[in-house]
N, C-alpha and C positions, 0 to 999 in steps of 0.2 A: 504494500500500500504506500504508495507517492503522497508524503505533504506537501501541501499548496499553500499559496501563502495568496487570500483576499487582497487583490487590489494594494493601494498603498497605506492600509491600515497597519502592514508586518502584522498581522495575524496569522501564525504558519498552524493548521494540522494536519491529520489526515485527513483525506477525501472522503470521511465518511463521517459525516454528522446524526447527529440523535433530533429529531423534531419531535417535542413533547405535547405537542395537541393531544395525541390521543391516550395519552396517561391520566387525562381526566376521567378516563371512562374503566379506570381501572380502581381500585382498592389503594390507600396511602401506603402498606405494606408492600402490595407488588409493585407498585410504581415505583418506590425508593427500591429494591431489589433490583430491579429492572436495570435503572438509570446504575444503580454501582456495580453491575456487570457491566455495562456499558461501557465506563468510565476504564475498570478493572481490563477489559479487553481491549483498550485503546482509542477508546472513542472519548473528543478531546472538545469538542463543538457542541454545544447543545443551545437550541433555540427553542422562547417560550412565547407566551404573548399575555397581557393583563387581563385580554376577552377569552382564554381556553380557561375560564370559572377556578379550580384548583391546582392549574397546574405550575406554577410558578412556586405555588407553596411544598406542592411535594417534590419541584426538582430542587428549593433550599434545602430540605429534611437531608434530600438523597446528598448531595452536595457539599455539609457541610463538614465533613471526614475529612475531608481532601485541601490538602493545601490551595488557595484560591489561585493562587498564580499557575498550578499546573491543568487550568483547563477555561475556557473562553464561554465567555454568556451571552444568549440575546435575545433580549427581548422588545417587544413593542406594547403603541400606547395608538387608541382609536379617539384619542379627545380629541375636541373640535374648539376645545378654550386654551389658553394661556395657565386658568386652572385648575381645570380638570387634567393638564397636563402636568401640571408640578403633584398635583394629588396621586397621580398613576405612578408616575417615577417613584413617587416616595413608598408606595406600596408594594410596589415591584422590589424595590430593594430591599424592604422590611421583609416580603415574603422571600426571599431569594437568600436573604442571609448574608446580605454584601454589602458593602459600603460603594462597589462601583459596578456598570454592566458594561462589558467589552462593544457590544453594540446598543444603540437606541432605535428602534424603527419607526415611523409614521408608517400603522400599520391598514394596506387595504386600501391608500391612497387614490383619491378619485380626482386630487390637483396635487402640485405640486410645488409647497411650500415654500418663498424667497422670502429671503431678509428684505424687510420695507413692504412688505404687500398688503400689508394692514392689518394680518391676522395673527400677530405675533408671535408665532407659532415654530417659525425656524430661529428666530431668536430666543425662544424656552430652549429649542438644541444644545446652542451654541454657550446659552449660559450654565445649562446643565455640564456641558463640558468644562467649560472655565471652572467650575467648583469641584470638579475633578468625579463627577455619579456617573459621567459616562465617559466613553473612550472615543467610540467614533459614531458617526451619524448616520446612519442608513434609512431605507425607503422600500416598501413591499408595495406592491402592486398584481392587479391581474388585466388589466388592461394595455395593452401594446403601447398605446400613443400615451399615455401617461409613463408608461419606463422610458420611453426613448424619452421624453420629455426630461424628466430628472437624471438621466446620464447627460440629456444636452447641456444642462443646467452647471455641472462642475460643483454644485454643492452636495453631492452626497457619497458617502465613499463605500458604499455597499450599494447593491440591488435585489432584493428575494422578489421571485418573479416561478411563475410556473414551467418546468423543464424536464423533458423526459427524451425517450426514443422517438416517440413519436408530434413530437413539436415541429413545427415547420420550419423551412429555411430563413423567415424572417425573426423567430426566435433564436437561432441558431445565427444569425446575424447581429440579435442585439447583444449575445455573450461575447459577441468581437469586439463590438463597441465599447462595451463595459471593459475588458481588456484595454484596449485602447488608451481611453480614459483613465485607466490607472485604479478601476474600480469594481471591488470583489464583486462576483455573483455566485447568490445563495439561493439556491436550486430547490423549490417546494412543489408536492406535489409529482414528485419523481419515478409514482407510478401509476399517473393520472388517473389518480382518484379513487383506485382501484381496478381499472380495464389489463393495467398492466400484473400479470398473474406469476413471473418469474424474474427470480430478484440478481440472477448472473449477466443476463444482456443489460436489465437497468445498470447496474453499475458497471460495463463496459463501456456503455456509452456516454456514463459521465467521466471516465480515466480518459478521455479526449482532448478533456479541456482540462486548460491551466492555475485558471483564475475561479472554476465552478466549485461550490462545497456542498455538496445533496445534502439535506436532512430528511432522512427515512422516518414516516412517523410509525411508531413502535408502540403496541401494545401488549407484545406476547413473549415469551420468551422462546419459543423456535424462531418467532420473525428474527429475535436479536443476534441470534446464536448464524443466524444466516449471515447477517452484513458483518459481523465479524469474523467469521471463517476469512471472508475477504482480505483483513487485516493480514494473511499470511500470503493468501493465496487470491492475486487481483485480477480478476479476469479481464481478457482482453478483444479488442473489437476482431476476432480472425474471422474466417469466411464464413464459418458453418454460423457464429454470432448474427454477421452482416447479414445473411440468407435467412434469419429469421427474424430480425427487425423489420428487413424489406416487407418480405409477408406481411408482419401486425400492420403496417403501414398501409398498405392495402387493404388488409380487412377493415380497418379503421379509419380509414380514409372519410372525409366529410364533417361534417358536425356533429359534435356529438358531448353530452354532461357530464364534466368531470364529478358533480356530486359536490360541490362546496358548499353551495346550502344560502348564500347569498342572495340569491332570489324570494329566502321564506321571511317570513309567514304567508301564505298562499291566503287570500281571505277564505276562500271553501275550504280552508283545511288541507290542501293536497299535500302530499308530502314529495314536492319535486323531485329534491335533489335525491330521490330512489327510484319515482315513479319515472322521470324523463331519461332515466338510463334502464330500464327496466330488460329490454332487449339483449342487449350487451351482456349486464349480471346474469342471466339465466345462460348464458351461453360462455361465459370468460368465468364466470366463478360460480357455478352449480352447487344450488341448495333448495332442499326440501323446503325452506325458510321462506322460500321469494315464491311459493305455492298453496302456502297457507291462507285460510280462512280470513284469518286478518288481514294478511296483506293481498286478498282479493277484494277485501272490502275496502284500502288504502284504495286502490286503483280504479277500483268503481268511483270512485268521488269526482277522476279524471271526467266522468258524463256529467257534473256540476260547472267545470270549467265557463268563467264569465265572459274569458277574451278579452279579461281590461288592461292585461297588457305591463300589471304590476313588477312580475316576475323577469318577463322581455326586459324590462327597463332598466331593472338591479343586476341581469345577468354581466359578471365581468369577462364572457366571451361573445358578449351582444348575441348570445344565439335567440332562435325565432321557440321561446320556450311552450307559449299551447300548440305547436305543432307539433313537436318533438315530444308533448305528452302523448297528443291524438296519435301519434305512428307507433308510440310503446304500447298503449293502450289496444288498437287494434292487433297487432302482432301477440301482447297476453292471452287476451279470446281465442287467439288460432292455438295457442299453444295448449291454454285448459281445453279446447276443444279435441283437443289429440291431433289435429288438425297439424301442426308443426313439430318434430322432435326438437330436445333441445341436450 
């Protein structure tokens, strides 16, 4: 496993980060076990945020064994004030167990905050840095023209942006620019959402790049025991690799929900970011689970659908989202019908 070193922060680890979103959804005891295997296996990057509810607090718990200086923190903050952002810093740290965080993000970004802009907002950064809570200043997005906007910008020295095998060449163009720039890219999302099903192409494909740091979100202990095997043994892009990303790329070609969730609360209740991939799940990750009772009564709701367009709006891949339920939803019916195998 090659370390990288983020842009011109001198943040050197390995290529393999810990994204702890989904440690919320776990128990405080497996969470801190989880993250100190982690840690214990060489994983040196971990990324939080103030909106995944608990998780900041159980990656402090896990965390606080460890000497601070042998491992990098990052987290973010979705305030929209000058003090709701000094409130969040201050919690993050409290929960985190730290007196500083290696990154700060503007998390989810929908503009792209400058000094003087009236929102004081990149200036909470910049003071936050001066009193020494954070290190460097970073920017997450899901939005194309909002990342290239904050790399054109020259003010942020990270980018977390959505990245996998199957990203297009114009995301694969903005990790050049970010390069360029002299500015880390933190790779979320790195097996879209869950479409992608095996984790040695994913991290082939990120050993590519220079300047990229995937955070794997991890909830299980085989998942971890997985990306750390890697820690010895780093797979790499060869042909047979190449010959099977082309494939997903083709099968996976067009539009399609990565499941972020951004779109919800659906007013009818829909539960999108499962129902608009619904397709996909039944055929990339097979379970008796996406057949059930309940969740044929989740997808009936899809015949509620208003068309107002709420979901469309908030989508950060601008997809066309009551369509993409209608096409999941009729393809379900074929499938409960025995009508489709899956």
């Amino acid at each position: 496993m090659k370390n990288i070193t983020l842009g011109r922060t001198e943040i050197t680890a390995p290529q393999n980060g810990f994204g702890a979103l989904p440690v919320q959804r776990v128990s405080k005891d497996t969470a801190v076990a989880l993250l100190r295997r982690a840690y214990d296996g060489g994983m040196r990057f971990f990324d939080t945020a103030r909106a995944y509810s608990d998780s900041e607090e159980k990656l402090g718990a896990a965390m606080e064994v460890y000497p601070r200086e042998s491992y990098y923190l990052a987290s973010k903050t979705m305030a929209k004030t000058p003090e709701d952002f000094r409130k969040q810093l201050e919690t993050s740290l409290f929960l985190l167990k730290t007196d500083y965080l290696d990154i700060y993000q503007f998390h989810c970004a929908d503009t792209v905050y400058r000094p003087g802009d009236g929102t004081g907002m990149y200036e909470c950064m910049e003071e936050a840095k001066r009193q020494g809570k954070i290190r460097h200043i970073g920017i997450t997005a899901h939005k194309l023209q909002v990342a290239l906007d904050a790399v054109a910008s020259g003010l942020y020295e990270t980018l977390q942006f959505p990245f996998s095998y199957l990203s297009s060449e114009k995301e694969i163009d903005l990790v050049r620019k970010c390069a360029a720039a002299g500015m880390g890219f933190i790779a979320m999302k790195g097996l879209a959402g869950g479409l992608i099903n095996q984790s040695k192409p994913a991290m082939a494909f990120m050993t590519q790049f220079d300047n990229v740091m995937p955070i794997w979100g991890i909830q299980r202990e085989n998942e971890l025991e997985e990306w750390l095997s890697f820690m010895k043994e780093t797979p790499e892009m060869d042909d047979e690799i190449c010959a099977f990303v082309e494939k997903e790329k083709q099968e996976l070609a067009g539009d399609f929900c990565r499941g972020c969730g951004y779109c919800m609360p659906c007013p009818e209740g829909i539960m999108i970011n499962q129902c608009a991939r619904m397709s996909l799940m039944l055929r990339r990750a097979p379970s008796k689970n996406w057949l059930t009772e309940e969740m044929q009564a989740e997808m009936k709701k899809i015949e509620n659908c208003r068309h107002c367009g709420k979901c469309a709006a908030k989508c950060p891949y601008e997809l066309n989202t009551p369509a993409l339920l209608e096409k999941n939803y009729e393809d379900y019916k074929r499938v409960l019908a025995g009508e489709v195998e899956v």
